[in-house]
C-alpha positions in Angstrom: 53.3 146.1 -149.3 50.3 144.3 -151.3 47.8 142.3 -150.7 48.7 139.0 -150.8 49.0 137.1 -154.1 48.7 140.9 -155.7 52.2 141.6 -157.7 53.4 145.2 -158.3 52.3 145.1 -161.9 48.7 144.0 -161.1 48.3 146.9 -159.2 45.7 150.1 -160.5 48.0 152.6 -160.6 51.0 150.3 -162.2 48.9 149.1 -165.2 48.0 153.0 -165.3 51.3 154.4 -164.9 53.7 152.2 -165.3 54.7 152.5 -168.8 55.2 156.4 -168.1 57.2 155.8 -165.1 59.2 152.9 -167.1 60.7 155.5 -169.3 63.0 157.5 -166.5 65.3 154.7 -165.3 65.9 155.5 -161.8 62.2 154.5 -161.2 61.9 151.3 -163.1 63.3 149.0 -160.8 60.6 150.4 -158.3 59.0 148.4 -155.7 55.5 150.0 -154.6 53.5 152.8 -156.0 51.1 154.8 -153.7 48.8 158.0 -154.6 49.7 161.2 -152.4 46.4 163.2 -151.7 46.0 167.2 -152.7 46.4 167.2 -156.0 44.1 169.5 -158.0 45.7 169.6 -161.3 47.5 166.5 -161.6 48.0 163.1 -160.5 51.0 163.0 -157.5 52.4 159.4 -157.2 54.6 158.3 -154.4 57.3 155.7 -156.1 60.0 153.7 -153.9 62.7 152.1 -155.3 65.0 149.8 -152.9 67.4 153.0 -151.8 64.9 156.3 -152.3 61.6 157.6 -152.8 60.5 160.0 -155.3 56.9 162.2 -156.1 56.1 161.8 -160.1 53.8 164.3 -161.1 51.9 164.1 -164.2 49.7 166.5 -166.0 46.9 166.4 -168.0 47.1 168.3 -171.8 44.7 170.8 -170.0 47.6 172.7 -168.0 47.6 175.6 -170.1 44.2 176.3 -169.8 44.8 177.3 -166.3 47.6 179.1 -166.6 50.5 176.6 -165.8 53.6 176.2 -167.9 55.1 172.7 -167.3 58.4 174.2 -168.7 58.2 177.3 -166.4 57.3 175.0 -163.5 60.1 172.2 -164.2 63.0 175.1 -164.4 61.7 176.9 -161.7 61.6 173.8 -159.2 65.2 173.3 -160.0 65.8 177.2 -159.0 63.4 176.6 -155.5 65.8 173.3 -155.1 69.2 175.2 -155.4 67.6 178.1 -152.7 67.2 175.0 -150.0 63.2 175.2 -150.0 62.1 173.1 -152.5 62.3 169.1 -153.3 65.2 168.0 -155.8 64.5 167.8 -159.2 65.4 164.5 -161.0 63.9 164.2 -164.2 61.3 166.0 -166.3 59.9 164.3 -169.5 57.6 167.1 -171.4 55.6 164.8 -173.9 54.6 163.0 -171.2 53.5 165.7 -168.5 55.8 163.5 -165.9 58.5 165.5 -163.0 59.9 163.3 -161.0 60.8 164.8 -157.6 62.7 164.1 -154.5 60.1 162.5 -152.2 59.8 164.9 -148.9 59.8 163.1 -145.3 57.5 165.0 -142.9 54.2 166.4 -141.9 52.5 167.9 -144.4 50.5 170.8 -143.0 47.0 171.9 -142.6 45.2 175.1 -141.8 46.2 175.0 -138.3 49.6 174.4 -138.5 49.9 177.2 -140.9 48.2 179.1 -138.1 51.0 178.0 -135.3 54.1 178.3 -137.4 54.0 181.7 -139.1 57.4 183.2 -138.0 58.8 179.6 -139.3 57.0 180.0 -142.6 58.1 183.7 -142.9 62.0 182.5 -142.8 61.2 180.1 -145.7 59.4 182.2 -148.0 61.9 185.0 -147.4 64.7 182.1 -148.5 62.2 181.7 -151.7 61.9 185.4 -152.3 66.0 185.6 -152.3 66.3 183.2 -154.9 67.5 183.9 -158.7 64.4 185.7 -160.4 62.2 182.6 -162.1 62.0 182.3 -165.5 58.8 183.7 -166.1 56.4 186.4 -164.8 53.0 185.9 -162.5 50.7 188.4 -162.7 47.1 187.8 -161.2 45.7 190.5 -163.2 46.9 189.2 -166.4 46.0 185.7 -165.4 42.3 187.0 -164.1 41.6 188.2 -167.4 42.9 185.4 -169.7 40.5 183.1 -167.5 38.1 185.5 -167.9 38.2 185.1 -171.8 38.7 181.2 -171.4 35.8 181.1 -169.3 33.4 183.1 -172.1 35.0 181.6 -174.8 34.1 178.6 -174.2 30.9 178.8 -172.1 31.4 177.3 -168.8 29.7 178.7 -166.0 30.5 182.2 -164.3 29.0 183.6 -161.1 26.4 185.6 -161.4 27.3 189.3 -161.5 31.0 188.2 -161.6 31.8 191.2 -164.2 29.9 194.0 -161.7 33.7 193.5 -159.8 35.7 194.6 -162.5 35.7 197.9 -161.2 37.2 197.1 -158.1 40.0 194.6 -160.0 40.6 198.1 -162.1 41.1 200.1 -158.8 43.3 197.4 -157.4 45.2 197.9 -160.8 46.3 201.5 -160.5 46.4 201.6 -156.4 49.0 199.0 -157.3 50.8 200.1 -160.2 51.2 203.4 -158.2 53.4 201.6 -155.4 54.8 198.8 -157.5 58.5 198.4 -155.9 59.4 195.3 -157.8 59.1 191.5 -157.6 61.0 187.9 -156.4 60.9 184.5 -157.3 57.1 183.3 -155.7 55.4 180.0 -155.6 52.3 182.0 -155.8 49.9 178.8 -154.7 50.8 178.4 -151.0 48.3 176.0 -149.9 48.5 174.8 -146.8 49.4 171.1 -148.3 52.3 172.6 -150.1 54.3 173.2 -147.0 55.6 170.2 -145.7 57.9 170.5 -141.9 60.2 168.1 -141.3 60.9 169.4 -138.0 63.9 171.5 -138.8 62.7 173.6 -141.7 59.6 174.0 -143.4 59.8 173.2 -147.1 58.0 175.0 -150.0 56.5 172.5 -152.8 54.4 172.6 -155.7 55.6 175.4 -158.6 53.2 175.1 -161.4 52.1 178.8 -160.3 55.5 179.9 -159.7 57.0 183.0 -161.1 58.2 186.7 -160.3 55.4 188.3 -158.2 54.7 191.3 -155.1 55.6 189.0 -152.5 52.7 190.9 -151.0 50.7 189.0 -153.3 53.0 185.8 -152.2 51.5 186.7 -148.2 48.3 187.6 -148.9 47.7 184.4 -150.6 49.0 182.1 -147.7 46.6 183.6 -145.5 43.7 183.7 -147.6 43.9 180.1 -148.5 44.4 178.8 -144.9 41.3 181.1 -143.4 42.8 182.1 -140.9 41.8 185.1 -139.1 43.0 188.7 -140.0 45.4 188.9 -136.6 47.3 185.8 -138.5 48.1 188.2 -141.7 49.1 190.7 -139.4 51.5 188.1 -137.5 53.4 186.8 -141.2 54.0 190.6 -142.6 55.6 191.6 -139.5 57.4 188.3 -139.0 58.7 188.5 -143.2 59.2 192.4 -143.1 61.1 192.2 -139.3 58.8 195.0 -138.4 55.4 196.6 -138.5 54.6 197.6 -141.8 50.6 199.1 -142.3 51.8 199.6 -145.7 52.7 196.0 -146.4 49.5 194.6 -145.0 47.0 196.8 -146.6 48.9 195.3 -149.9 48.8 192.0 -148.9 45.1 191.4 -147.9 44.1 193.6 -151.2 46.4 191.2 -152.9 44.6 188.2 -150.5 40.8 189.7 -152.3 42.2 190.0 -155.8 43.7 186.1 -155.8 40.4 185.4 -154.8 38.7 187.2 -157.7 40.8 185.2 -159.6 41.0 181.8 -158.4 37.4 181.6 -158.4 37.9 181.6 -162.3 40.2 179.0 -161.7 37.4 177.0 -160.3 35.2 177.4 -163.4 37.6 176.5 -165.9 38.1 173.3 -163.7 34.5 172.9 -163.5 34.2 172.6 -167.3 37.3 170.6 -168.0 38.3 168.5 -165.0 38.0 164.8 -164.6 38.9 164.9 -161.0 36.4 163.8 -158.6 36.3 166.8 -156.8 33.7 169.7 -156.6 35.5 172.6 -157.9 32.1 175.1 -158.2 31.8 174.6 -154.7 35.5 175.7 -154.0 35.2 178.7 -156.5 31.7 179.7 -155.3 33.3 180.2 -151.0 36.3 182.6 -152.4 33.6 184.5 -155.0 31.5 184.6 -151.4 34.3 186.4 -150.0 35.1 188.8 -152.7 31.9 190.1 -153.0 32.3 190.9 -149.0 35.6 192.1 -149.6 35.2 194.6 -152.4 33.7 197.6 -151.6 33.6 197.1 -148.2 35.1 199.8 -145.6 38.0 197.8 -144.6 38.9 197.8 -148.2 38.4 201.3 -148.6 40.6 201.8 -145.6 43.7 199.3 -146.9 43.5 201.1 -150.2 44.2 204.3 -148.3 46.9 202.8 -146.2 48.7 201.7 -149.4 
């Protein structure tokens, strides 16, 4: 597994890790570490031990500036576990950001596959969405403006004009409000990376996001962040709904523009505070791109009328 005359302990990511991963015993007679990719927040680690693999996932102090509540996202794993979507849950050591997971076999997906398995990833996020409510509330518009404040607070960059769109967030809040029909259990950060197939179900991971949501919001999301064209949005609302619903879909891709608004707030806090090597402006600056297509446009106006 290493290179020769390379022990386990000489390795980077032992002499980095491995004092944290020594404290939950069913990892410390482990025999190879590896780094799984994706990871935006946090560091994901891939650890075998002679009879199982396991993900530990550990956070930086920083979480709760975006946010994330490791808490929230440790009980609510175990709740996505006990609904048959989401990785067993092992062990969860607070003071040390660490969740040790059930390791996953199978493809994780890309934008593509997102693309060619909607009706399959309909059925899963319905499972989700059946679940026992979470133990805690997502609500982009609260979570919009907290970054908001984060971001001004504390001076790191905003788009230009990013305020100008407030209006539309406000109209988006009473259009909203004034067909709210409740919420379920949502991961609410549907990457394409967080589904992984293993060619008999397609599993949901990841819950630092997760709470009770619109699962419109829950739809919209998973196409917005896989870019996939609008026919595709269409596809998953009639494949979760069982029908045709012009209701439904004018809430999820109005839902799709606000996570946008929002995210790309996401980006800037992560831009001022992340030691990632990773260009998060960039990411933020395509979805603040889109909104400022989105908002306003005639389509919109159209999907706010079809509410």
């Amino acid at each position: 597994m290493y290179p020769f005359g390379m022990s386990l302990s000489a390795t980077p990511l032992e002499e980095t890790f491995g004092a944290i991963l020594d404290k939950v015993p069913r990892l410390r007679n482990r025999v190879g570490i590896s780094e799984l990719s994706g990871g935006l927040t946090n560091r994901n680690l891939k650890v075998l031990t002679a009879d199982s693999a396991y993900v530990a996932r550990i956070s930086s102090n920083e979480s709760n500036l975006l946010s994330i509540d490791r808490a929230c996202e440790y009980q609510n794993s175990i709740i996505a576990a006990e609904a048959g979507v989401g990785a067993p849950v092992y062990d969860y050591l607070p003071s040390d950001g660490l969740l040790v997971i059930g390791f996953l076999p199978g493809r994780t997906y890309e934008s593509v596959d997102v693309g060619n398995n909607i009706t399959r990833i309909a059925e899963s996020v319905k499972k989700l969405h059946q679940a026992p409510p979470f133990v805690r509330d997502f609500d982009m518009f609260e979570v919009q403006k907290n970054y908001l404040s984060i971001v001004k607070d504390r001076g790191f960059r905003i788009p230009d004009n990013y305020e100008d769109f407030q209006i539309f967030r406000d109209e988006l809040f009473g259009a909203f409000s004034a067909t709210h029909d409740g919420t379920v259990p949502c991961n609410n950060d549907l990457l394409p990376a967080n589904f992984i197939d293993d060619g008999t179900k397609i599993w949901l991971i990841d819950y630092e996001y997760s709470g009770n949501n619109d699962a419109c919001f829950e739809l919209g999301n998973i196409w917005s962040e896989s870019g996939l064209p609008i026919e595709s949005l269409q596809k998953l609302v009639t494949a979760y709904y069982g029908e045709d619903r012009p209701d439904k879909f004018a809430r999820a891709w109005l839902f799709s523009v606000l996570a946008k608004y929002g995210w790309t707030l996401w980006a800037s806090i992560q831009d001022g505070i992340s030691e990632l090597d990773f260009d998060f402006w960039s990411w933020g600056m395509k979805k603040y791109a889109d909104v400022q297509n989105d908002f306003g446009s005639q389509f919109y106006k159209t999907q706010i009328a079809n509410l």
